[in-house]
DODODREN-316289 format. One line per 8 residues: number of its first residue (from 1); their letters; for each residue x, y, z of N, C-alpha, C. Coordinates in steps of 0.05 Angstrom, whole numbers, plus 5000, padded with zeros to 4 digits. Layout:
<recs>
NUM	A	X,Y,Z,X,Y,Z,X,Y,Z ~ ...
</recs>
This chain:
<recs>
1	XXXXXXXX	1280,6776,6378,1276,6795,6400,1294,6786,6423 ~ 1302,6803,6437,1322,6802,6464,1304,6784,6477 ~ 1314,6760,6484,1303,6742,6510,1296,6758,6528 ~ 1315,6775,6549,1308,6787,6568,1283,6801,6575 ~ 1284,6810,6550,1258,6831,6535,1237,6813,6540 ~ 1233,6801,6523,1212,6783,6526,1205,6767,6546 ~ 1229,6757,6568,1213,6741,6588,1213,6767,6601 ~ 1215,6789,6609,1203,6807,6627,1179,6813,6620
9	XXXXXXXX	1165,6818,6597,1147,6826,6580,1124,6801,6596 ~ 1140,6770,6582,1118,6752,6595,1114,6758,6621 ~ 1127,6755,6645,1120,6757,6665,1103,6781,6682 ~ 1097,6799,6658,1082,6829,6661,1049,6813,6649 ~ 1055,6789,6633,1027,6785,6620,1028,6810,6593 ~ 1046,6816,6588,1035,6838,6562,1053,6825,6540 ~ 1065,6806,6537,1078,6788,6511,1053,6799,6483 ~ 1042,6789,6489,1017,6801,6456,1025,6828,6453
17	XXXXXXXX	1030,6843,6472,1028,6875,6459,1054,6872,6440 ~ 1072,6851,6446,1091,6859,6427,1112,6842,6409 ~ 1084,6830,6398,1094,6802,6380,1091,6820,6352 ~ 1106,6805,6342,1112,6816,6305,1139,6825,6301 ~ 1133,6843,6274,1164,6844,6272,1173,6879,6279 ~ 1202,6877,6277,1212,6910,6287,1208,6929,6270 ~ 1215,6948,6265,1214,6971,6253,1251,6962,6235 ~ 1246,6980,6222,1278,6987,6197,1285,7005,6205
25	XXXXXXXX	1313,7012,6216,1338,7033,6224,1323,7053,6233 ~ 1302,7058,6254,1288,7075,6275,1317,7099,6281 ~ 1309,7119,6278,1329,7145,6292,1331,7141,6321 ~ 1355,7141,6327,1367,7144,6360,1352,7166,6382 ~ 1348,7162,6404,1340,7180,6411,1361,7207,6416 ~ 1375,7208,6409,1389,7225,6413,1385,7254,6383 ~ 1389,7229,6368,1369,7243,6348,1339,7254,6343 ~ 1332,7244,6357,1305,7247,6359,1294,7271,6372
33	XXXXXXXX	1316,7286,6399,1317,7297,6412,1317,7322,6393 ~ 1343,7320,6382,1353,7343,6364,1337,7357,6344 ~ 1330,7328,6329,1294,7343,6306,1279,7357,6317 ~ 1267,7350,6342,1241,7363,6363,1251,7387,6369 ~ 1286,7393,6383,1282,7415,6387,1277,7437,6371 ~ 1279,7431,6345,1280,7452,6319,1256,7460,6316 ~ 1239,7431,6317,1200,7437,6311,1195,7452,6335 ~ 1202,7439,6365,1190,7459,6381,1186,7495,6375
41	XXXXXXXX	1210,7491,6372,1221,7525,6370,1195,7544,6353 ~ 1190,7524,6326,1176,7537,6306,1139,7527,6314 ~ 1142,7517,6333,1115,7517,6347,1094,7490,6328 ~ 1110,7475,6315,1091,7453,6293,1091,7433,6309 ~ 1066,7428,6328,1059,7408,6338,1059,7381,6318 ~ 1035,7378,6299,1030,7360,6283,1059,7350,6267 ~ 1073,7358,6263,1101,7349,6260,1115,7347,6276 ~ 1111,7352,6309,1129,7340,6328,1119,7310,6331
49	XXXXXXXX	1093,7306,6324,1077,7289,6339,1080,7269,6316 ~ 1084,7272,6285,1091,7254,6271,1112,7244,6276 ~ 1141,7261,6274,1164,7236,6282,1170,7233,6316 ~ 1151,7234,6327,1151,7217,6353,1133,7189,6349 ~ 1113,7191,6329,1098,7167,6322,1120,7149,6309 ~ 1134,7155,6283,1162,7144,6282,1175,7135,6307 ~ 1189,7146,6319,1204,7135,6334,1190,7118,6344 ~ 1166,7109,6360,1153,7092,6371,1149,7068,6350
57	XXXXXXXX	1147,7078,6324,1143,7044,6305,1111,7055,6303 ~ 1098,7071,6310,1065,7066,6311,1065,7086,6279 ~ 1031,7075,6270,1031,7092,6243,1011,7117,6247 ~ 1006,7113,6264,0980,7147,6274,0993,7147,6300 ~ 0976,7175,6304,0968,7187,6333,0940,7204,6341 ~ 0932,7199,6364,0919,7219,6370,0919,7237,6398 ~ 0923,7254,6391,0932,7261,6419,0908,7278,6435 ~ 0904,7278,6455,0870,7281,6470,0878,7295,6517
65	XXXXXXXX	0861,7316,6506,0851,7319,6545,0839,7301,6557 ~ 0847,7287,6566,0830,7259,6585,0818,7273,6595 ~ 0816,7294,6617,0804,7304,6629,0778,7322,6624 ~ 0781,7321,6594,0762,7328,6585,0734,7311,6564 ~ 0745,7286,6568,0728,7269,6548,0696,7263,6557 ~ 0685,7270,6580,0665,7264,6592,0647,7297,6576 ~ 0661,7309,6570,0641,7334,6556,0635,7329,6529 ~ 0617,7337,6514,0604,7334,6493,0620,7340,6465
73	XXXXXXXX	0620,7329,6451,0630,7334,6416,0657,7315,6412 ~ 0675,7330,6401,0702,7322,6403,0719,7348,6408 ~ 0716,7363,6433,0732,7379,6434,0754,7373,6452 ~ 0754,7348,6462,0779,7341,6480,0803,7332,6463 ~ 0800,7329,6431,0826,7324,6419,0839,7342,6401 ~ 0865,7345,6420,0881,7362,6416,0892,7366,6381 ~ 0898,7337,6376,0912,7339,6350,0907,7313,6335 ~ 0909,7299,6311,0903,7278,6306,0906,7265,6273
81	XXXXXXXX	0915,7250,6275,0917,7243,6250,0903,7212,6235 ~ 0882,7203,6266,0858,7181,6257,0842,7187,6234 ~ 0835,7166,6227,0808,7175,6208,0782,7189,6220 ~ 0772,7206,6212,0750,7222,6239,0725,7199,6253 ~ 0717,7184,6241,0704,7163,6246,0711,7151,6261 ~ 0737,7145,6257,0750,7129,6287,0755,7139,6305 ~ 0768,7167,6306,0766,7190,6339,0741,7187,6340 ~ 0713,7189,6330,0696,7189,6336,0675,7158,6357
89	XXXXXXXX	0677,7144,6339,0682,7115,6351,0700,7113,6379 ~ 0719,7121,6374,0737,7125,6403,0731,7134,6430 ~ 0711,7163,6419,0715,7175,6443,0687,7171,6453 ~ 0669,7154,6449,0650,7133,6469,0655,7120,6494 ~ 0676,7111,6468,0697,7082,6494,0712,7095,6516 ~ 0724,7119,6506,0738,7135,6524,0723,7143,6545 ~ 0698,7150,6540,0690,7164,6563,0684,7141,6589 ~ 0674,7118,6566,0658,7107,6597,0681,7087,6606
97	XXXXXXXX	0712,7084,6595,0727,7077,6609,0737,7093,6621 ~ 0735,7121,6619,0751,7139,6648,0721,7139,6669 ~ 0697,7143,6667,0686,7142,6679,0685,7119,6698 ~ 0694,7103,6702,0705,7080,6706,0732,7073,6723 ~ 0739,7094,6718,0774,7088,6732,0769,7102,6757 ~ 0785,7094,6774,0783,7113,6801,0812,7135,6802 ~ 0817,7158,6820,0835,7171,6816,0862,7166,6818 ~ 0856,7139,6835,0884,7129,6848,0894,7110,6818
105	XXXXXXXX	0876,7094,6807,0879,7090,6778,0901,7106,6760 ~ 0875,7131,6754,0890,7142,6737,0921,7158,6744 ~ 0929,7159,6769,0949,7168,6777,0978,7145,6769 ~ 0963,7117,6773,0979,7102,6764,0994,7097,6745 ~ 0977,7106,6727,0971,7104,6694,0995,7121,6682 ~ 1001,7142,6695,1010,7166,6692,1043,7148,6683 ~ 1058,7164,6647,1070,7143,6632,1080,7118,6628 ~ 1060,7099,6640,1059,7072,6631,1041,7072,6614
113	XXXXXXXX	1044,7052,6594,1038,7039,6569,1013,7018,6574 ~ 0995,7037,6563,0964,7021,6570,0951,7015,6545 ~ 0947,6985,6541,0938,6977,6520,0909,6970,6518 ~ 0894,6978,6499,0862,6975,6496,0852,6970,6468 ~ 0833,6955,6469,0820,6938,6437,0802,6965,6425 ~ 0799,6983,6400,0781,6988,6396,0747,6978,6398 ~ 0727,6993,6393,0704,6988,6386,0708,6965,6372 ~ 0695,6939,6367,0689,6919,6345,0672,6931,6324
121	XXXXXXXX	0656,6959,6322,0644,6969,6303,0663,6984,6289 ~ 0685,6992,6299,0701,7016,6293,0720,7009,6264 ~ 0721,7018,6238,0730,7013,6217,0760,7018,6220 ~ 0776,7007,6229,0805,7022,6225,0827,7011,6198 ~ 0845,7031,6198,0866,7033,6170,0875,7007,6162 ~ 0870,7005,6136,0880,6977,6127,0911,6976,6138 ~ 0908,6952,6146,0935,6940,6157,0932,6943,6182 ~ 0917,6962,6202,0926,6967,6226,0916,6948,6245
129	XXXXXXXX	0926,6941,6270,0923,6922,6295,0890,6944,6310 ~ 0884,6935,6312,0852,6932,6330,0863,6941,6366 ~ 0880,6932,6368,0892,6946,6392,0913,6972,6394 ~ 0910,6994,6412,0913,7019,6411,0937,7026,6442 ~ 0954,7035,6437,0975,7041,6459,0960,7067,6473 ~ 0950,7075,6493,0955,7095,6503,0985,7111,6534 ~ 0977,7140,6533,1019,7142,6549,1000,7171,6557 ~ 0996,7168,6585,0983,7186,6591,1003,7211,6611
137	XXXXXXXX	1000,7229,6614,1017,7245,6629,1002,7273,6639 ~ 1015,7286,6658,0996,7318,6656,1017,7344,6645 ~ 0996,7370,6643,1015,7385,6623,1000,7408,6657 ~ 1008,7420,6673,0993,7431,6689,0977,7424,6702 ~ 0947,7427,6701,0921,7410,6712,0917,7395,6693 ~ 0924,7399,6661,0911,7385,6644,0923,7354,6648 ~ 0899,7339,6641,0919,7310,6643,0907,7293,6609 ~ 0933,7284,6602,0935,7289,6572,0947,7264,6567
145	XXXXXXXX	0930,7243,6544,0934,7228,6527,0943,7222,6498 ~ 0962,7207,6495,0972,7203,6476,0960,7175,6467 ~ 0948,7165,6440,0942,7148,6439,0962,7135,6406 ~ 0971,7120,6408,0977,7109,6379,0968,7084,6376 ~ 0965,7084,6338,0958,7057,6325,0983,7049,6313 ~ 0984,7021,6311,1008,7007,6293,0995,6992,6282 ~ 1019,6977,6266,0999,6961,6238,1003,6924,6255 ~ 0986,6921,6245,0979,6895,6261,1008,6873,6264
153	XXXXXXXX	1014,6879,6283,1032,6846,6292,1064,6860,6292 ~ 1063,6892,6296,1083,6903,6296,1092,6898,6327 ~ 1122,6903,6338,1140,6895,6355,1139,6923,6368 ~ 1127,6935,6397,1124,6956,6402,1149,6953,6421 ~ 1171,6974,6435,1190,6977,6441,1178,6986,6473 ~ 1191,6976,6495,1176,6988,6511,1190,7012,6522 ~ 1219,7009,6521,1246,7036,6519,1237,7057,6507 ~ 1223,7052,6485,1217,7078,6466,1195,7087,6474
161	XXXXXXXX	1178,7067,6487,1147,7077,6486,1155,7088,6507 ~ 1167,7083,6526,1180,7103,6552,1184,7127,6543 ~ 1206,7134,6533,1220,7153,6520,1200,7171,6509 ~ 1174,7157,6492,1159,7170,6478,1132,7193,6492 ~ 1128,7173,6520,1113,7190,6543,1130,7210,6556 ~ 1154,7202,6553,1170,7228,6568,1178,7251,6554 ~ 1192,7246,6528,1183,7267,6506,1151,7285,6497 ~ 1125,7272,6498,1108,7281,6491,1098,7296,6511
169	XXXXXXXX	1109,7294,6533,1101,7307,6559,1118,7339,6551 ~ 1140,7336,6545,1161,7362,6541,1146,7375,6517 ~ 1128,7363,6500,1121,7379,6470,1101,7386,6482 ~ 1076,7366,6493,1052,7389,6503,1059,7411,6518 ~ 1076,7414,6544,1077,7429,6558,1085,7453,6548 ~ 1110,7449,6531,1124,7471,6509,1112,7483,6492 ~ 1093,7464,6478,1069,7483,6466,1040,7484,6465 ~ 1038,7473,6493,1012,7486,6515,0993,7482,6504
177	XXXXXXXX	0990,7451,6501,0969,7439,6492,0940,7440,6512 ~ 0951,7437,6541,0932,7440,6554,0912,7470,6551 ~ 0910,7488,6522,0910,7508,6529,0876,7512,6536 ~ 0874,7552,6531,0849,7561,6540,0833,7564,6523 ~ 0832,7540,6506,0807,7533,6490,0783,7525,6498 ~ 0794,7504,6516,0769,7493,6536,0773,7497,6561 ~ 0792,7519,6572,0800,7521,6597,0776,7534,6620 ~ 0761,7535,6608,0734,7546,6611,0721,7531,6629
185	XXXXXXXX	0714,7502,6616,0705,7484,6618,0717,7460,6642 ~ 0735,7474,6661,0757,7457,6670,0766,7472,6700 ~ 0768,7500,6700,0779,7516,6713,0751,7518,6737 ~ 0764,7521,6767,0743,7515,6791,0742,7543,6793 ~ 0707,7551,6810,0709,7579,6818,0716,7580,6837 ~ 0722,7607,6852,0733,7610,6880,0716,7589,6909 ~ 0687,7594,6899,0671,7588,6913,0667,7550,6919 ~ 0687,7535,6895,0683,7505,6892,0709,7497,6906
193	XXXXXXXX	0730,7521,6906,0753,7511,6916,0747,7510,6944 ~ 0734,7533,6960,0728,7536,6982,0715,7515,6996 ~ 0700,7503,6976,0684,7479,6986,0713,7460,6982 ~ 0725,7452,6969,0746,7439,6969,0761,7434,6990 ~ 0767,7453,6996,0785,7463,7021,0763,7449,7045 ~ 0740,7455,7055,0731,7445,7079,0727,7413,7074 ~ 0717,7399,7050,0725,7367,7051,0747,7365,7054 ~ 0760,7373,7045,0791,7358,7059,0803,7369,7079
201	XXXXXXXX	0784,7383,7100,0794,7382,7131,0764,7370,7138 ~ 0750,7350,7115,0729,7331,7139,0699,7341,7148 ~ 0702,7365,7136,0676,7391,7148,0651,7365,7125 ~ 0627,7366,7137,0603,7359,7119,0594,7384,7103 ~ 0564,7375,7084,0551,7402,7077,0546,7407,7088 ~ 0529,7402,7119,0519,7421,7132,0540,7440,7149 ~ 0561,7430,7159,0578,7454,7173,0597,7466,7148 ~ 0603,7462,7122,0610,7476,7110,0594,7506,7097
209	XXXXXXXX	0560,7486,7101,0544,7511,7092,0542,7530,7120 ~ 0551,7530,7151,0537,7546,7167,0571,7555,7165 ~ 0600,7547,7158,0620,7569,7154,0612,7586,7135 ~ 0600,7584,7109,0601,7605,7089,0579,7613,7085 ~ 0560,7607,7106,0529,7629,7100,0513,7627,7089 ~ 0511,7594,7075,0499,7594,7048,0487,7562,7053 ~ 0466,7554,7030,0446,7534,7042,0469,7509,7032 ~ 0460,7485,7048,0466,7461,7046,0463,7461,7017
217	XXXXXXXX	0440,7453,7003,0436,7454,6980,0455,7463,6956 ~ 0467,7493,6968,0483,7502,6948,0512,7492,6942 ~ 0512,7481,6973,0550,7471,6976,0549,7447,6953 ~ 0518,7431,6963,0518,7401,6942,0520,7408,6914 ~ 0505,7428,6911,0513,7441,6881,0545,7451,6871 ~ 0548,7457,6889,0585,7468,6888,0600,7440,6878 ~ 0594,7424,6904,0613,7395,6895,0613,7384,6874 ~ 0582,7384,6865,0579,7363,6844,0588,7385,6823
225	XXXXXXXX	0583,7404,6816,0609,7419,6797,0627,7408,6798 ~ 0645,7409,6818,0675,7407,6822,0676,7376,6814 ~ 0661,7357,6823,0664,7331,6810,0660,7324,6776 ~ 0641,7335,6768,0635,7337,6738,0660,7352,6729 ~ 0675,7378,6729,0697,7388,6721,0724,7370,6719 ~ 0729,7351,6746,0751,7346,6747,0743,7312,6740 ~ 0721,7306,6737,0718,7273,6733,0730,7259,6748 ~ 0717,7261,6767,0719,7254,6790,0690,7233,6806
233	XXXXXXXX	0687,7217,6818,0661,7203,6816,0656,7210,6847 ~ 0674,7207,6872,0675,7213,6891,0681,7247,6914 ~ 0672,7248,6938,0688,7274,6946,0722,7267,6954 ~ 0725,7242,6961,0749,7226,6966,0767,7225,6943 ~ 0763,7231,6919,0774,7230,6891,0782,7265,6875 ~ 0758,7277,6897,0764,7296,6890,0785,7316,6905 ~ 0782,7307,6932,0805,7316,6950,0829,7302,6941 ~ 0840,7274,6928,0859,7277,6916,0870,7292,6898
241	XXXXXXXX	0846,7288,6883,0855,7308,6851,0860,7343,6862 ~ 0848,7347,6884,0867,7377,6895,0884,7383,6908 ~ 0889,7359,6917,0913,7350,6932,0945,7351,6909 ~ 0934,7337,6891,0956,7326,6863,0957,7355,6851 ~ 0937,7372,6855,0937,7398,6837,0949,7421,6849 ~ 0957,7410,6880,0965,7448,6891,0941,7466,6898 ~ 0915,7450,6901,0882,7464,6895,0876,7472,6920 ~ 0887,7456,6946,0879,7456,6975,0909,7452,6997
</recs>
């Protein structure tokens, strides 16, 4: 491995994410470019999303609405090619680590290369590493994870894994992953934005409830919507997140 590579790597503290060996004659990105635009066209996600797992060296994917993992089942994953047991196993951990992150966090996050240990209960693919890449990005409001597995002690590229959040950002958006499946479940009413709008000029519930005519009670009901929708823990988190959205 490139020295340079690697003492930059050490001095990040992430050397483990990328000990082992490389991948065999990986396609250029330039090529890589060229295959996608063909799949885009014909609208085959699950085959864009396979040779982007190639190019990265990883042997799955799963690709998931962060923003949506705090709601019930598994309807926040978009596409996937885990064993279902393990999206399942997964999306535990998922929740109560976004529950967990603050907004300014996850803004950070936004395509850098975030590494996390599965469940210790969680059965994964013979051969595969126990640790999981995620490359988070937004497609609109939606804000959207990419997660891949590799096989244990593989040499993850951090160029590519770049490359790979910046490409998967161009395939969701192109074929609108964020779509109105669960858009339901996500989308603010007039009446939450409104409340939106007076926290972030500072107004409380009580003078927000004597501008719009309506009880204290109901504004607190408004917010805590708008916080449960956008996963959000704070009103300070949530005036970002409408801030970042164009919302206020």
């Amino acid at each position: 491995m490139d020295m340079h590579i690697l003492q930059s790597l050490k001095s990040e503290n992430q050397a483990a994410n990328y000990v082992g060996v490389q991948a065999v004659n990986p396609c250029s990105r330039e090529e890589l470019i060229g295959q996608l635009r063909e799949i885009v066209e014909s609208g085959r996600l699950q085959a864009a999303l396979r040779m982007l797992t190639d190019y990265v060296g990883a042997s799955h994917y799963l690709l998931a609405r962060s923003d949506l993992v705090q709601e019930a089942g598994l309807d926040f994953i978009v596409s996937s090619d885990w064993p279902f047991d393990l999206a399942k196993d997964l999306a535990a951990s998922l929740t109560n680590s976004y529950g967990r992150t603050t907004e300014l966090e996850k803004c950070m996050q936004l395509f850098q290369p975030n590494f996390a240990f599965l469940p210790d209960h969680a059965a994964v693919p013979d051969g595969a590493s126990r640790q999981y890449c995620s490359l988070m990005f937004n497609v609109g409001r939606s804000r959207i994870s990419l997660m891949f597995l590799f096989d244990d002690g593989f040499i993850l590229s951090p160029e590519r894994l770049r490359d790979g959040g910046l490409v998967a950002g161009y395939l969701a958006s192109s074929l609108q992953c964020g779509g109105s499946r669960t858009e339901r479940d996500f989308e603010l009413t007039e009446r939450e934005i409104e409340c939106l709008f007076w926290i972030a000029e500072g107004k409380t519930s009580d003078e927000i409830a004597m501008i719009l005519g309506i009880s204290r009670n109901t504004i607190n009901n408004y917010i805590t919507s708008v916080m449960r929708k956008t996963a959000t823990k704070t009103r300070s988190e949530a005036i970002a997140f409408a801030v970042r959205n164009n919302l206020v």
